[in-house]
C-alpha positions as CSV (number, residue, x, y, z in Angstrom):
1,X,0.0,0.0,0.0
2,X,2.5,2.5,-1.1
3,X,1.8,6.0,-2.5
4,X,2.6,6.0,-5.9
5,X,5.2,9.0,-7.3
6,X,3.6,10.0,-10.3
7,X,0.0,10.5,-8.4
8,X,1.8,12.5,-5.8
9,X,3.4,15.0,-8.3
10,X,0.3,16.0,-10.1
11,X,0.6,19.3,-9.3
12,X,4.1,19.9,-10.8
13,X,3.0,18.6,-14.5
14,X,0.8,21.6,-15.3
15,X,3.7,24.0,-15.4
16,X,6.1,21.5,-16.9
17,X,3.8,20.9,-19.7
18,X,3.0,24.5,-20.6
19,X,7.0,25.3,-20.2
20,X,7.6,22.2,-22.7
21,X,4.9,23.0,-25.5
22,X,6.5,26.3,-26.2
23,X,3.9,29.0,-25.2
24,X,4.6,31.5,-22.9
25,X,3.5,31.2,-20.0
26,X,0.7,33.7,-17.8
27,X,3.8,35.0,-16.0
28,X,6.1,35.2,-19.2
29,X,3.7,37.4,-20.7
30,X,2.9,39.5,-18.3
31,X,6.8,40.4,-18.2
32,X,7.2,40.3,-21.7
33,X,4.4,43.4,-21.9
34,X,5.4,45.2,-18.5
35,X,9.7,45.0,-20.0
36,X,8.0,46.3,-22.9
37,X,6.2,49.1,-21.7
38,X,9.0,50.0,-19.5
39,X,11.1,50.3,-22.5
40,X,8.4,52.8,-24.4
41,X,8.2,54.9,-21.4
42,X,12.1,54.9,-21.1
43,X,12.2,56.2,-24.7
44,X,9.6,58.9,-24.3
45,X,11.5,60.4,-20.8
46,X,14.8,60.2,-23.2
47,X,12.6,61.9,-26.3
48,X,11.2,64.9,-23.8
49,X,14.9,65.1,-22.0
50,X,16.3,66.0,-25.8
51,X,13.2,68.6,-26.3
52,X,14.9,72.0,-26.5
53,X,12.4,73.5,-24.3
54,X,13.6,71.8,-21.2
55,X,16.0,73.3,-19.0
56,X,19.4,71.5,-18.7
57,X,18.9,70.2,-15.6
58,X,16.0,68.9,-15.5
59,X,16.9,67.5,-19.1
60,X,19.8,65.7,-17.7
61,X,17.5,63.9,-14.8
62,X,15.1,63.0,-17.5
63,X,18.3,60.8,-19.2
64,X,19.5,59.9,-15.9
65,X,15.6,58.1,-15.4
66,X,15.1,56.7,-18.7
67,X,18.6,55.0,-18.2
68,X,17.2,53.3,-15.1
69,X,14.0,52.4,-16.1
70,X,15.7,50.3,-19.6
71,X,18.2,49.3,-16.8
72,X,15.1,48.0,-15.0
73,X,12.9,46.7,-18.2
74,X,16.2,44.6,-19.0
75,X,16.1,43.2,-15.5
76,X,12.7,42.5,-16.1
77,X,13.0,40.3,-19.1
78,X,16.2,38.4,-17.8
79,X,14.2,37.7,-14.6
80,X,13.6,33.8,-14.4
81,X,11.2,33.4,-12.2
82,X,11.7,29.5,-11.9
83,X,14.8,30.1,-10.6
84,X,13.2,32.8,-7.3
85,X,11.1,30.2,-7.0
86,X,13.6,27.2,-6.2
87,X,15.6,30.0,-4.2
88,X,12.7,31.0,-2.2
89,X,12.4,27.2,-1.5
90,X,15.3,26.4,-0.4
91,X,15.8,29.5,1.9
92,X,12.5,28.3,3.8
93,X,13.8,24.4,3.9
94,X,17.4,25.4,5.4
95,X,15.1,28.5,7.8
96,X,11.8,27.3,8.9
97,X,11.7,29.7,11.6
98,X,12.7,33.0,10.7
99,X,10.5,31.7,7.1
100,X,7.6,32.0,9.7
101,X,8.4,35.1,11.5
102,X,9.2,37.1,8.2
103,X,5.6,36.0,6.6
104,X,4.2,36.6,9.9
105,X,5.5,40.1,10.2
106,X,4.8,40.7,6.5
107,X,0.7,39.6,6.9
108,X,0.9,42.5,10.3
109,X,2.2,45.1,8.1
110,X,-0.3,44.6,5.3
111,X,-2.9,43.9,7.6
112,X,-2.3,47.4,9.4
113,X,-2.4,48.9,5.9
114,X,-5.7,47.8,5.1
115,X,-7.4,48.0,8.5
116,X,-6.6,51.7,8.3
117,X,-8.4,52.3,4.9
């Protein structure tokens, strides 16, 4: 009467299959279209930091954002999220506890938030 492996897995399949078949998946394309956006607003700070109009200064910290925000849509695209995930994992199986008293802490501060709407 043992439990059989391939009937306890059954959850992992899903997301193995979709990863196999070649579609993106839910996640893939919501980071595909938010590194994209990120990239169009990036080139329109650069477009209204080159506008003549626009003081020097404030010209140069348009440049200096649209840098980090294609610094950031790049991050976004290389981000593999299979890879957190497995991290995350492993940080809770080597640190139970202080797993626990982050989450915990985490749900009070949200929970604070929201009461006070």
């Amino acid at each position: 009467m043992g439990i059989d492996k391939r009937t306890a897995d059954n959850t992992e399949e899903p997301a193995v299959a979709s990863q196999r078949s070649g579609k993106p998946s839910g996640i893939e394309m919501v980071k595909n279209y938010l590194a994209e956006k990120m990239h169009h607003v990036a080139e329109a700070f650069c477009e209204n930091a080159a506008d003549q109009e626009v003081p020097s200064g404030i010209a140069r910290y348009g440049k200096q954002a649209s840098e980090w925000i294609d610094k950031s849509a790049i991050y976004v695209e290389q981000f593999d999220i299979e890879q957190a995930d497995a991290r995350v994992r492993d940080l809770v199986r080597r640190n139970p506890g202080r797993s626990i008293l982050i989450a915990g802490g985490v749900g009070l501060l949200v929970g604070m938030v929201l009461r006070r709407r």
